[in-house]
Every structure is written in C-alpha cells, then in structure tokens.
C-alpha positions in Angstrom: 0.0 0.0 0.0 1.6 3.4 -0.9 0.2 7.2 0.3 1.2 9.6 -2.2 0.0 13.6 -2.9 1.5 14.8 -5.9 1.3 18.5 -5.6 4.2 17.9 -3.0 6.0 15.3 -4.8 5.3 12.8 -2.1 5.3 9.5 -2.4 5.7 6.3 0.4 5.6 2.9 0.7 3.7 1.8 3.9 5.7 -1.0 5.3 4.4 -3.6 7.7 7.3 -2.9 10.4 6.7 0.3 11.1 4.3 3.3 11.5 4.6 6.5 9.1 5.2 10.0 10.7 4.5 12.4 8.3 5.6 15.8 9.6 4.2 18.5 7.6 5.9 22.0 9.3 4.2 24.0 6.9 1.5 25.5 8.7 -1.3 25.8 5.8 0.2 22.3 4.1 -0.8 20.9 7.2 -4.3 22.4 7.4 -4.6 21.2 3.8 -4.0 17.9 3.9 -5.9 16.8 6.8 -9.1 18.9 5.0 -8.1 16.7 2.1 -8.5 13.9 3.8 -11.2 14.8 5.9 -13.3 15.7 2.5 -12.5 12.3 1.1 -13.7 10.4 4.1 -16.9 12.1 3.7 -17.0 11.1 0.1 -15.6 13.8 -1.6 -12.9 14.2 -4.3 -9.4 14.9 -3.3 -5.9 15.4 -3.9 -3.9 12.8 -1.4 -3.3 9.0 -3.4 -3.8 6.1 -0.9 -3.4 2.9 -3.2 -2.8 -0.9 -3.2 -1.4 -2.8 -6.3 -1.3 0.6 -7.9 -5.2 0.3 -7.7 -6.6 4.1 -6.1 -8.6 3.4 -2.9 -11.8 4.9 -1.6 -10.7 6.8 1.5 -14.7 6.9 2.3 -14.5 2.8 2.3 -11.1 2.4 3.5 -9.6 5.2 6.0 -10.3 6.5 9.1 -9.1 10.2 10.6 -8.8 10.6 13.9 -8.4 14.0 15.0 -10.1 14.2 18.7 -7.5 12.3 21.0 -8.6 13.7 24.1 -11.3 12.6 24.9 -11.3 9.9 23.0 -14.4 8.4 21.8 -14.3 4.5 21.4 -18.6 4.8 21.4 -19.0 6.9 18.1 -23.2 6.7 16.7 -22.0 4.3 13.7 -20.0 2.0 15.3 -22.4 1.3 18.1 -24.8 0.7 15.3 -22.7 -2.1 13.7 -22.3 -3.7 17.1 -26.1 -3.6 17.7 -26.7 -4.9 14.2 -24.9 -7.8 15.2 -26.4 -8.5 18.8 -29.4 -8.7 17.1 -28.8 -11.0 14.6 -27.2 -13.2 17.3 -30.7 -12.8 19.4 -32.2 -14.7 16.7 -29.8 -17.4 15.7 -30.8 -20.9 16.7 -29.2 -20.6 19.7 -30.9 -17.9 20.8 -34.3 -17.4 19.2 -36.6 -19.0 21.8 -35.0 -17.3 24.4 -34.9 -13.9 22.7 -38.9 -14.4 22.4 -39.5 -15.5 25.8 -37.9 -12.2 26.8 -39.7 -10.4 24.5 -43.2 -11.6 25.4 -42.1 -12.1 29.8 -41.6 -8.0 29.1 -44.2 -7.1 27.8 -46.7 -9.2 30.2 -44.5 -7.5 32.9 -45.5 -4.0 31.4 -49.2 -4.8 31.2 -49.4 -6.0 34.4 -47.9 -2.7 36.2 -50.0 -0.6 34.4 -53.6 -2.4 34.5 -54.2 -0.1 37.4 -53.3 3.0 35.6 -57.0 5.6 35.4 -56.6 5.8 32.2 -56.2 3.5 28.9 -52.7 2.7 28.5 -50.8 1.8 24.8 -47.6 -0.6 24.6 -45.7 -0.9 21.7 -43.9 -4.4 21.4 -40.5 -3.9 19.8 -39.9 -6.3 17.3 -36.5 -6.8 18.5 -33.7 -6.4 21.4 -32.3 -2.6 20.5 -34.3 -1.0 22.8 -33.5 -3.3 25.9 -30.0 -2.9 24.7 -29.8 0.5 24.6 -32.1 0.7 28.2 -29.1 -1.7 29.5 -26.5 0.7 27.8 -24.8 -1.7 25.8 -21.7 -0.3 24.4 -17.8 -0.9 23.9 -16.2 -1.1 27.7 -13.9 2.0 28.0 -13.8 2.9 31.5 -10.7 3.1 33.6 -8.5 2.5 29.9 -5.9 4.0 29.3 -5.5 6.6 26.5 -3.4 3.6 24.5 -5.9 1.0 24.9 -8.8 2.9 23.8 -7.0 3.5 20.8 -6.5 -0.3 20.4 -10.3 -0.9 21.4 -11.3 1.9 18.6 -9.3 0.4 15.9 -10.2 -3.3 16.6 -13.8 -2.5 16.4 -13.6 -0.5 13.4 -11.7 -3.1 11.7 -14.3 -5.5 12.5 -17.6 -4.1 11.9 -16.0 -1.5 8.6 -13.6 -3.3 7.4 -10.2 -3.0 7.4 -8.9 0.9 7.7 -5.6 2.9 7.4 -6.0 5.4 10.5 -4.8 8.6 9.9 -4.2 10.2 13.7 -3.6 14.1 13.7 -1.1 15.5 16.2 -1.0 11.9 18.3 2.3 12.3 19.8 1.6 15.4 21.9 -0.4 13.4 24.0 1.8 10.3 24.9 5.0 9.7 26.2 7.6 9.0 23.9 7.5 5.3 25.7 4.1 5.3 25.8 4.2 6.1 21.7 6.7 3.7 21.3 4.6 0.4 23.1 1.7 1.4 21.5 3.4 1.4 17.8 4.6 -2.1 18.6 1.1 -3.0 19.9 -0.5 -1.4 16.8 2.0 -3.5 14.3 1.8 -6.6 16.4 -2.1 -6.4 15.3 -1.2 -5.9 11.9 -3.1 -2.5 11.6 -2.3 0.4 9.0 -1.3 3.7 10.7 0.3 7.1 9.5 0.7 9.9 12.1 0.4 13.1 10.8 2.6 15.6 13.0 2.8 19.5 12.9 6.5 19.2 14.5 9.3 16.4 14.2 9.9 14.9 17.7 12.1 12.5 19.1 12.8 9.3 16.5 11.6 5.7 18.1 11.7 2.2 17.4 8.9 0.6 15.2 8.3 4.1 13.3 9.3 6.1 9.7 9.5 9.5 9.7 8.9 11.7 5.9 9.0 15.3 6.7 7.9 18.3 4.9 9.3 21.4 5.9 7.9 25.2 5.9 9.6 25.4 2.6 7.6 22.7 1.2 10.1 20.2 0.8 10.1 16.7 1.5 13.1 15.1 3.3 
C-alpha cells in the first residue's frame, strides 16, 4: 500500500514494520492535507493517493481520521450501530431465538401487568426486536478506567471488525503520549497488523517501530 500527494512530490511505501510520521511544518500544508483527507472520508474528491497494487482506494470505504485524541471516543453513533446490528442478529440465531422471544413476550406481560391499574387507557408498543432493551441496558464498547493507549486499540479493533479494514490517519497523536508510551503502543499497533500514518505539525524525538517523511515550511520533502 503506498500514500502519495503529488502537488508535494510525495510519495511512500507503507511498510508492515513500522508506522509512518509524516511531519508536515508547513503551517497551511498541514491544514490542507488533513481537509483533504477529511473531505475524502466524507466522500468527496481529493488530492492525497492512498493505493494498493497501484489500484486508487476509496478513503470513504477504507480510511479513518482521527483528529479528537482527548477525549477519546471509542462509542461513536456508527459503530455502536454495527455492534447492535450484530447482537441482534445473534438474538435470533438458533441458539438464541426462543429465548430472545421468551424475553420479549415475559416483558411485555410485565408492562401490562404494572399498568392495569393506571386511570386511564394505557398503549404498549412491542418492539420487534432487542435494541431497545440494549440500549435501556446501555450496551456499548467497555472503556472505562483504559488508558488513552488501549482505547485506541479498542477503537481500531472495532472499526476493523464491523467497517472493514482501515488505514487510521491520527492528527497530532504524539503530543499526548510519552515517547515510551508512543513507542509500546506502535509495537502493539504492528503486532495487530493494523495500518497507521501519524500526521505531525513538528518532528519529535525518532523511536523504534516508526518512519518519519517530513515536509518542511519550505515545502520540501526530506
């Protein structure tokens, strides 16, 4: 897979052993190319080349840009959809289908019976399946007590799973981890086999497991 943007003469390989650091210094090259690819991940046209077998990729179907790192959000609308999407169709496997309709029907009886007393007439709505008692329950993604690195890992698992797999593009990541803390969550990130550039407004310190490509206020790439 290579990332190229040709107005800058950039082109990269993304390798498998490490993580790219693109550090753009250029104040409004920055702000441009994370529009860029903010505007293609919305389905718009673009300027930046992400590519496999020298086939042009979707960034809409196949990259993610992260640019809120604190807080980060592992519960975002769509991907709690997804996971929803699949409970259900779980509830209703053979496994599970009896039981899901015992539920549904236990309450439901359970609702009529507390509010037979009620003065006036009352309406029940039976769902016709389990969202709602999953969202009553407040199913989601378990993020509490994390640590800013394993949300990350949490974020990027489930958006591999329920998306399809991604190349996360993380804006300004490094100014919020240690440079060990960068460093262990690089190898975790690799370990998993995931596909990561870091896009940097400044150059900081070189670490294991990572490539840095640098363009500088003069717009050249080094």
């Amino acid at each position: 897979m290579t990332i190229a943007y040709p107005a800058f003469n950039l082109y990269c390989e993304l390798e498998e052993s490490t993580v790219l650091n693109l550090v753009i210094e250029n104040q409004q090259i920055f702000s441009d190319v994370i529009s860029d690819i903010y505007d293609q991940c919305s389905g718009e046209s673009g300027r930046l080349i992400l590519s496999e077998n020298n086939e042009p990729l979707e960034l809409r179907k196949r990259a993610e840009l992260i640019t809120q790192i604190i807080p980060f959000e592992i519960n975002q609308r769509d991907l709690v959809n997804k996971l929803y999407a699949e409970i259900k169709n779980v509830s209703v496997n053979e496994r599970f289908y009896q039981h899901t309709q015992k539920l549904m029907a236990d309450i439901a009886l359970y609702i009529y019976m507390i509010t037979e007393s009620a003065d006036n007439e009352i309406g029940i709505d039976v769902p016709q399946d389990i969202s709602g008692i999953l969202k009553a329950f407040g199913v989601r993604f378990y993020d509490k007590k994390m640590e800013l690195s394993e949300k990350i890992i949490e974020y990027m698992t489930a958006v591999n799973k329920f998306k399809g797999e991604r190349v996360f593009f993380f804006v300004n990541l490094r100014s919020y981890l240690t440079d060990r803390q960068t460093e262990l969550l690089y190898k975790d990130m690799l370990l998993r086999k995931f596909k990561v550039i870091c896009i940097e407004n400044n150059e900081h310190t070189h670490l294991e497991y990572s490539k840095n490509l640098i363009i500088d206020k003069d717009m050249c790439v080094i």
